[in-house]
MMTF fields as JSON, N, C-alpha, C and O atoms, coordinates in Angstrom:
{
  "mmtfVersion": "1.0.0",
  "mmtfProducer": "UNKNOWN",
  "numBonds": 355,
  "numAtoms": 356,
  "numGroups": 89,
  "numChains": 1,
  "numModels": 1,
  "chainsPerModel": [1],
  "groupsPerChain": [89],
  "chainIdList": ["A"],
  "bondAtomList": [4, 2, 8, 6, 12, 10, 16, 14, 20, 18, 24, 22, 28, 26, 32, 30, 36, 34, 40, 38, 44, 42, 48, 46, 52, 50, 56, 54, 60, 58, 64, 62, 68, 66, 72, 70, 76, 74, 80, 78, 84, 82, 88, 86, 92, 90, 96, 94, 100, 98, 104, 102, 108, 106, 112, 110, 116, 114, 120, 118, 124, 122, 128, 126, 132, 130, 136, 134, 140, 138, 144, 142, 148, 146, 152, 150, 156, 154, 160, 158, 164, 162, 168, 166, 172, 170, 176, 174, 180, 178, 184, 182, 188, 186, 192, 190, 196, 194, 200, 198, 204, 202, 208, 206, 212, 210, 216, 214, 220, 218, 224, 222, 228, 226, 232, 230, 236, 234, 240, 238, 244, 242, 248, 246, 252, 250, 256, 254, 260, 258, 264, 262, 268, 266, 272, 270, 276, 274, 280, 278, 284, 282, 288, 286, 292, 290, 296, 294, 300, 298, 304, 302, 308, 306, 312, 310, 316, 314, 320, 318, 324, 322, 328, 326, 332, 330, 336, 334, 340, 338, 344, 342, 348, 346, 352, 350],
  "bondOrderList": [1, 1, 1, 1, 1, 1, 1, 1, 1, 1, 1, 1, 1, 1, 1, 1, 1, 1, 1, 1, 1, 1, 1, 1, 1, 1, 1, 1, 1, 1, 1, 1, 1, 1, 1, 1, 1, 1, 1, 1, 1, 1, 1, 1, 1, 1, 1, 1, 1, 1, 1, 1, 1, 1, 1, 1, 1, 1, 1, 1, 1, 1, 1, 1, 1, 1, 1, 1, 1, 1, 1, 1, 1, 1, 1, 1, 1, 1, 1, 1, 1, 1, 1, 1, 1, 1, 1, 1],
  "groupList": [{"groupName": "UNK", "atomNameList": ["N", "CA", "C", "O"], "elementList": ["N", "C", "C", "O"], "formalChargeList": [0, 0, 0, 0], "bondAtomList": [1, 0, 2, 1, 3, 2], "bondOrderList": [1, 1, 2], "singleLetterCode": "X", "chemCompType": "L-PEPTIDE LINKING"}],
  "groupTypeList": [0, 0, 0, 0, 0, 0, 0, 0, 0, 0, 0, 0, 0, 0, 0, 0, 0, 0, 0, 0, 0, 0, 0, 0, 0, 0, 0, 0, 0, 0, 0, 0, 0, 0, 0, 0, 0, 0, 0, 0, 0, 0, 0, 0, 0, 0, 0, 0, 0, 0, 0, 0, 0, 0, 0, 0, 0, 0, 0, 0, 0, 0, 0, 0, 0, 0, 0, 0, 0, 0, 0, 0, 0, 0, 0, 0, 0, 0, 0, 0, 0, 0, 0, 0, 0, 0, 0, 0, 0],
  "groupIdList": [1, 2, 3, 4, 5, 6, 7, 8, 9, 10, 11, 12, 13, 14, 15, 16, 17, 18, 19, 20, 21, 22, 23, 24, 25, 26, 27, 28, 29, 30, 31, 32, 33, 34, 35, 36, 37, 38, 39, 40, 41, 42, 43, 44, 45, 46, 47, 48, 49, 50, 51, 52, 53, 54, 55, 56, 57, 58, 59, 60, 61, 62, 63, 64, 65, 66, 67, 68, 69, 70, 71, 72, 73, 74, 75, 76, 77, 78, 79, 80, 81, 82, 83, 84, 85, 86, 87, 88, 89],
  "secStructList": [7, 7, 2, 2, 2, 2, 2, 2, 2, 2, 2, 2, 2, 2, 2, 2, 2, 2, 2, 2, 6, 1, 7, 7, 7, 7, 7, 7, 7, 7, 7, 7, 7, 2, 2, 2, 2, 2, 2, 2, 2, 2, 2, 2, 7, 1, 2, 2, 2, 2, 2, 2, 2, 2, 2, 2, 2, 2, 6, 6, 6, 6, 2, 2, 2, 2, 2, 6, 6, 1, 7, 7, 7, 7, 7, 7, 7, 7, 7, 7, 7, 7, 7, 4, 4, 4, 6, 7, 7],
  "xCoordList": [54.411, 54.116, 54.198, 53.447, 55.114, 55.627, 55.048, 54.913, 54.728, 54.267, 53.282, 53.3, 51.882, 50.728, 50.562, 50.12, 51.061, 51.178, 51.663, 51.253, 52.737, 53.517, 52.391, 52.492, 51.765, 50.756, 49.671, 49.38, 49.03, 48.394, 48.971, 48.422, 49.533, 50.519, 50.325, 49.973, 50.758, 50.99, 50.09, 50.31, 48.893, 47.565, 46.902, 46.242, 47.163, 46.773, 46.864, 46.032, 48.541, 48.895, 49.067, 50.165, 48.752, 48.449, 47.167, 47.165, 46.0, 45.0, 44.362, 43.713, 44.414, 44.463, 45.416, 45.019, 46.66, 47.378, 46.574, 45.648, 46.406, 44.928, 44.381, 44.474, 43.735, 42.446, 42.909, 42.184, 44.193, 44.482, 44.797, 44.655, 45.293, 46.14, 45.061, 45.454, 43.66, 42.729, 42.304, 41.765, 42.414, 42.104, 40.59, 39.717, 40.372, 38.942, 38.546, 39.348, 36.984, 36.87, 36.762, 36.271, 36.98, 37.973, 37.184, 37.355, 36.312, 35.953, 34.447, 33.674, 34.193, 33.438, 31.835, 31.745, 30.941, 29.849, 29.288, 29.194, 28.913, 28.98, 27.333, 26.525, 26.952, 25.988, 26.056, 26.98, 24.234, 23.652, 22.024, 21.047, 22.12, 20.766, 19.889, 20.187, 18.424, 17.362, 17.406, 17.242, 17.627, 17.785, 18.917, 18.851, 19.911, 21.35, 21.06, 21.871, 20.106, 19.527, 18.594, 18.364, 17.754, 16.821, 17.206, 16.854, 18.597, 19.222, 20.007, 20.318, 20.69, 21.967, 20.419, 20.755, 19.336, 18.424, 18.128, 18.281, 17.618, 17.403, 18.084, 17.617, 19.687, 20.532, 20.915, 21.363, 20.484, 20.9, 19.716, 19.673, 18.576, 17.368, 17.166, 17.276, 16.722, 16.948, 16.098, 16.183, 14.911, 13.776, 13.628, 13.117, 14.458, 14.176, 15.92, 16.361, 16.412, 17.567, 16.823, 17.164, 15.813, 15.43, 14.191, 14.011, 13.509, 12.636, 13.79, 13.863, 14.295, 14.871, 15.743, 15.688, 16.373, 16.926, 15.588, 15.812, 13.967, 13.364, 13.295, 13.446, 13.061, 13.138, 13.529, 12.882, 15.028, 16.17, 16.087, 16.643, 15.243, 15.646, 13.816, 13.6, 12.932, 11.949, 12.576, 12.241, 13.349, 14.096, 15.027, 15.306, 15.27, 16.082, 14.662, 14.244, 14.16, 13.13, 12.156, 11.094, 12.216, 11.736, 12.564, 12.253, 13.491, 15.04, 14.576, 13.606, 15.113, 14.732, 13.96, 14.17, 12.719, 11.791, 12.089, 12.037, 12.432, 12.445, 13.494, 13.61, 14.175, 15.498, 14.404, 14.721, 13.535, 13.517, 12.155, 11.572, 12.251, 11.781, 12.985, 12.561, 14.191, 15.168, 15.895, 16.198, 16.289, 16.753, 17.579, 18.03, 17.925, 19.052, 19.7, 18.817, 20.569, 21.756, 21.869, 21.588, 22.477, 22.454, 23.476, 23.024, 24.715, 25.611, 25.344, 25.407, 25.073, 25.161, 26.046, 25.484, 27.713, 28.23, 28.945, 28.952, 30.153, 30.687, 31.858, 31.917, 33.085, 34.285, 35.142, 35.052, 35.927, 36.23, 37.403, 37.504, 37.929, 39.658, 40.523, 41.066, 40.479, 40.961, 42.284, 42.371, 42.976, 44.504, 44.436, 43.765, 45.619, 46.159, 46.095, 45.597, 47.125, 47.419, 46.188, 46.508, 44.835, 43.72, 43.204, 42.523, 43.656, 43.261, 44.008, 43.337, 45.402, 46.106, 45.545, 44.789, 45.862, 45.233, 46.241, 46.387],
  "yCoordList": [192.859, 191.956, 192.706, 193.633, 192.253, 192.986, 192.158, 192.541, 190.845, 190.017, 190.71, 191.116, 190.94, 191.267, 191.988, 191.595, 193.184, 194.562, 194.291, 195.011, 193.153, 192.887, 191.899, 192.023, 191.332, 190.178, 190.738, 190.423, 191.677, 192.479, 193.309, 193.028, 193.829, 194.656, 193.951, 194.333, 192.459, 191.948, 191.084, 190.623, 190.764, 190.546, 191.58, 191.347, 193.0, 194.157, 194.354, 194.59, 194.147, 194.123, 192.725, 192.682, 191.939, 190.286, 190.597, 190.512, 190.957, 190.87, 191.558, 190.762, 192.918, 193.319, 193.176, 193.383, 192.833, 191.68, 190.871, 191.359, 190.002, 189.063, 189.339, 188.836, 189.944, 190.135, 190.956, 190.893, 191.718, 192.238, 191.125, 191.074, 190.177, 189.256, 188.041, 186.943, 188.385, 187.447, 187.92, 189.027, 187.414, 187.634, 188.072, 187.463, 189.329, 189.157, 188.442, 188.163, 188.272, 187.755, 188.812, 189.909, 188.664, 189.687, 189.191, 189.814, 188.048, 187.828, 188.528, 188.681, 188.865, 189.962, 189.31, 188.193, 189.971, 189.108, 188.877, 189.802, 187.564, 187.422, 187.296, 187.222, 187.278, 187.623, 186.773, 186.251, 186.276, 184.828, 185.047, 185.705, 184.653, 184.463, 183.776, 182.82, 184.102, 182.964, 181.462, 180.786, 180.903, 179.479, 178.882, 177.823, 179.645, 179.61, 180.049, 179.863, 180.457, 180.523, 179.871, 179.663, 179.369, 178.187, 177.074, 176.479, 176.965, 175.51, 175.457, 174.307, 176.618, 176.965, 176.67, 176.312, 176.949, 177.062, 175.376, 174.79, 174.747, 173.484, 172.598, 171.743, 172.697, 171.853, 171.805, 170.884, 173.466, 173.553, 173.613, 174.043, 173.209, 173.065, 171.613, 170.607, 171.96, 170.783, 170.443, 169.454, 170.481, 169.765, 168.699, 167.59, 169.78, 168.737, 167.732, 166.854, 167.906, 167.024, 165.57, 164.444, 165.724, 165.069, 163.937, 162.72, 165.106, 164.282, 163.209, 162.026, 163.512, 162.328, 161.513, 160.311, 161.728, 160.678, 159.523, 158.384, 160.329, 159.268, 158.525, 157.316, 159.014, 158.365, 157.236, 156.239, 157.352, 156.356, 155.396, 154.315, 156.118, 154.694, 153.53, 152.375, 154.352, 153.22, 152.522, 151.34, 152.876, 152.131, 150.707, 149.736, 151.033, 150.078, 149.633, 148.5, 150.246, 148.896, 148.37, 148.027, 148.235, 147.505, 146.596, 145.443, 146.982, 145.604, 144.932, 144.178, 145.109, 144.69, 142.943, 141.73, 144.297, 143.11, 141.94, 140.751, 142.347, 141.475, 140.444, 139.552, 140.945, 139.667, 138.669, 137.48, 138.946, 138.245, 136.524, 135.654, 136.859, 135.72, 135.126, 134.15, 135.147, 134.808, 133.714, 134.141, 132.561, 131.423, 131.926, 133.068, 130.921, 131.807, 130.695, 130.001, 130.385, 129.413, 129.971, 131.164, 128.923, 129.241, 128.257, 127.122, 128.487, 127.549, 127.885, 129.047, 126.979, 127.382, 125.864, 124.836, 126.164, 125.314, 125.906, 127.136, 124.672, 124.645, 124.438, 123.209, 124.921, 124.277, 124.435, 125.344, 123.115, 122.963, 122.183, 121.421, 122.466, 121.928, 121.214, 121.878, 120.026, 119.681, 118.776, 117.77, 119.029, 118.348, 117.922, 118.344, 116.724, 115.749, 116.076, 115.528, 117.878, 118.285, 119.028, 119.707, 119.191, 119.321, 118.371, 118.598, 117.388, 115.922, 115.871, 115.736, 115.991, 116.145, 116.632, 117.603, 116.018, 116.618, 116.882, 117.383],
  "zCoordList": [68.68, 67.594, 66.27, 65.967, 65.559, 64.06, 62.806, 61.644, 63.412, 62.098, 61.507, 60.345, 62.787, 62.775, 61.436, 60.357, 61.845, 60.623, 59.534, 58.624, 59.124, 58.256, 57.471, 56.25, 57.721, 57.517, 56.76, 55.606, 57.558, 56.882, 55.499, 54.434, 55.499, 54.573, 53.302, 52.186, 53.942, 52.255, 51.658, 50.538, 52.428, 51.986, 51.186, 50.173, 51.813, 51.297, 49.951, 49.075, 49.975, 48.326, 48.026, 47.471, 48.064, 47.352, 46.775, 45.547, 47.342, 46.997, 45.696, 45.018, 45.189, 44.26, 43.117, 41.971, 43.368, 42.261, 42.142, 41.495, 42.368, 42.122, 41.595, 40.475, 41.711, 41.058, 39.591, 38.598, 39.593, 38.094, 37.15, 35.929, 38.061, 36.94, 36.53, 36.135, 36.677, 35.919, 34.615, 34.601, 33.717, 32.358, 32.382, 33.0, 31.548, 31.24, 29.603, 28.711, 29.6, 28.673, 27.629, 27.898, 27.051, 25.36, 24.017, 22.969, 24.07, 22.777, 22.575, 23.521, 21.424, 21.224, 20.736, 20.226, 20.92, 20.858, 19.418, 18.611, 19.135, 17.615, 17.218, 18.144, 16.073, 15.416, 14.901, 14.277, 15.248, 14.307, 13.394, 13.751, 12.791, 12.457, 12.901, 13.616, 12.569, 12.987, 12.902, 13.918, 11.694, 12.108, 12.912, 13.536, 12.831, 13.731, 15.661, 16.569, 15.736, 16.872, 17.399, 18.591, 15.98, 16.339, 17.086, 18.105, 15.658, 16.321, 17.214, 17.525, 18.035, 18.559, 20.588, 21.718, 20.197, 21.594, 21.877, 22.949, 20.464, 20.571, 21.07, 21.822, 20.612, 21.181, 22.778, 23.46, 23.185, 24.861, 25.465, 26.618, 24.827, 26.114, 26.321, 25.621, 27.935, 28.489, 28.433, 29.16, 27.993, 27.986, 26.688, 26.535, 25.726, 24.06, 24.784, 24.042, 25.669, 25.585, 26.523, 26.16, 27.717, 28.15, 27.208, 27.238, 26.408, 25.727, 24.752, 25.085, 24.05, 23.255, 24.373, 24.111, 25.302, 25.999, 26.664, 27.073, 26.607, 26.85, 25.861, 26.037, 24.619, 23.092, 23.021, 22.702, 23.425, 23.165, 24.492, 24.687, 25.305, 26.751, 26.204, 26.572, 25.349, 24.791, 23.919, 23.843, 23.267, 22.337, 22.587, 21.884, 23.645, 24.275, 24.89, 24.653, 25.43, 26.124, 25.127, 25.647, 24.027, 23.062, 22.717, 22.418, 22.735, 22.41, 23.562, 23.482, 24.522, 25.825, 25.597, 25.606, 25.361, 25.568, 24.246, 24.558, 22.625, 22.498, 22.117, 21.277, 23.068, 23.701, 24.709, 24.739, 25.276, 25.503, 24.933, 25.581, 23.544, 22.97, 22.444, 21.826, 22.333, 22.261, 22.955, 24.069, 22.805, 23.374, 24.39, 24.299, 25.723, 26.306, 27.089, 27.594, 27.299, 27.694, 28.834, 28.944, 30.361, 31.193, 32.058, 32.205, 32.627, 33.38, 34.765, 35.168, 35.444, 36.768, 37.446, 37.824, 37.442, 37.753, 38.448, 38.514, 39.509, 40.313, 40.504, 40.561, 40.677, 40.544, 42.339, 43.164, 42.381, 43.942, 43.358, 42.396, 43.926, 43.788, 45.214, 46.096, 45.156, 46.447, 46.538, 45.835, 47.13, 47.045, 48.698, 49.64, 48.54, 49.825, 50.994, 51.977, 50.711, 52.068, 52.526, 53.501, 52.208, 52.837, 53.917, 54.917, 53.492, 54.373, 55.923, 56.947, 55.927, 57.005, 58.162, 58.146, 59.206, 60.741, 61.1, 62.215]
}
């Protein structure tokens, strides 16, 4: 069996090609100030992202509710369509 060895071989060298030909990351680390960090933490914590999404879901449930002193129209109809050749036995 010749594959065997051959198989191996070129996994051998596949594999570290690989791994050379991934880019590293190259951009260099940048420098902020305090309020630029204040605001740069605020926007990615998840806790101040959860608190205002509750914010906004009371908000809507205040609309909510007052839709419903609001008039409201309501069809509950039926449509049936019947022709000749239904009749036929």
């Amino acid at each position: 069996m010749t594959i065997r060895p051959m198989l191996t071989a070129l996994i051998l060298y596949l594999v570290p090609a690989c791994a050379l030909g991934q880019q590293t990351d190259s951009t260099a680390a940048r420098t902020i100030n305090l309020p630029q960090a204040v605001e740069l933490a605020l926007r990615h914590n998840h806790v101040v992202k959860i608190a205002s999404l509750h914010v906004e879901e009371e908000k809507h449930a205040k609309e909510v509710a007052r839709s419903a002193y609001l008039p409201t129209i309501r069809n509950d109809s039926t449509f049936a369509h019947a022709t000749d050749t239904q009749f036929i036995a």
